[in-house]
C-alpha positions as a printed NumPy array, in Angstrom:
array([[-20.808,   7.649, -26.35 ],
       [-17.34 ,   5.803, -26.041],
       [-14.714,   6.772, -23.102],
       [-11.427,   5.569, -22.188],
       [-10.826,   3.721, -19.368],
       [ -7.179,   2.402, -17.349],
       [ -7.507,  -0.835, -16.078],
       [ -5.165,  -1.615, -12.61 ],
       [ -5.19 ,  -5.219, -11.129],
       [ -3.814,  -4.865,  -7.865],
       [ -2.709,  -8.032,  -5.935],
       [ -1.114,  -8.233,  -2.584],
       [  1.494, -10.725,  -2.638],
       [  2.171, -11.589,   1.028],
       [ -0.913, -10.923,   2.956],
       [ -1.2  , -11.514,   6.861],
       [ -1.704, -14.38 ,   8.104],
       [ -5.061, -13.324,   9.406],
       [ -6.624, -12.2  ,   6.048],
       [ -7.048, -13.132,   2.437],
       [ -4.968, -10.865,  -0.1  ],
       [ -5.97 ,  -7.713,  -1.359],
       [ -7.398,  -8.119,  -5.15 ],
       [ -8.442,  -4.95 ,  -6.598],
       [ -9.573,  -4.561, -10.16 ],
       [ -9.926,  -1.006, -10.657],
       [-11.139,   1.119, -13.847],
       [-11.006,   4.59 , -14.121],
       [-11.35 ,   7.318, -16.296],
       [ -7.638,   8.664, -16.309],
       [ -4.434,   8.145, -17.635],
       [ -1.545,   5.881, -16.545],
       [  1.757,   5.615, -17.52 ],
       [  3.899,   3.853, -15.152],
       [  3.917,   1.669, -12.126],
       [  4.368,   5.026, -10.007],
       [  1.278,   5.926, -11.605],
       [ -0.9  ,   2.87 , -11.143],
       [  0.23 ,   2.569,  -7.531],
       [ -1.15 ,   6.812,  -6.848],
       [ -4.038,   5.814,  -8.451],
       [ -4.571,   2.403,  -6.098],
       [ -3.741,   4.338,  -3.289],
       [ -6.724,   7.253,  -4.036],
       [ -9.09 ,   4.606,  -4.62 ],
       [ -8.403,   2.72 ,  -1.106],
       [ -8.801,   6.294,   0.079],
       [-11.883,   6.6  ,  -1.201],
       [-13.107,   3.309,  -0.461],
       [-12.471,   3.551,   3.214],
       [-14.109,   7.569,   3.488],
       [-10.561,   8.916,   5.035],
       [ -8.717,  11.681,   4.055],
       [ -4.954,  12.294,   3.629],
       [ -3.709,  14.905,   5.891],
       [ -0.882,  16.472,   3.774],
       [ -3.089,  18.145,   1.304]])
């Protein structure tokens, strides 16, 4: 069975000084087409990761 799959590599540029850098390499199962995209797509996965819920749904 094949699939396609988006790749995002997500790097935080200039993290705190009290923490390494955010490096997230994320693959999912839909489509992206732009930056605007990839970033929605980071910001559900952090989301998820972290088990909290956005409020203005």
């Amino acid at each position: 069975m094949a699939a396609d799959l988006t790749a995002i590599h997500a790097v935080e540029p200039n993290p705190p000084a009290d923490r390494k850098s955010i490096d997230w390499k994320l693959l999912i199962d839909l489509e992206v087409n732009s930056c605007e995209e990839a970033v929605e797509k980071i910001k559900w996965s952090a989301t998820q990761a972290t088990g909290t819920r956005r409020r203005d749904r």
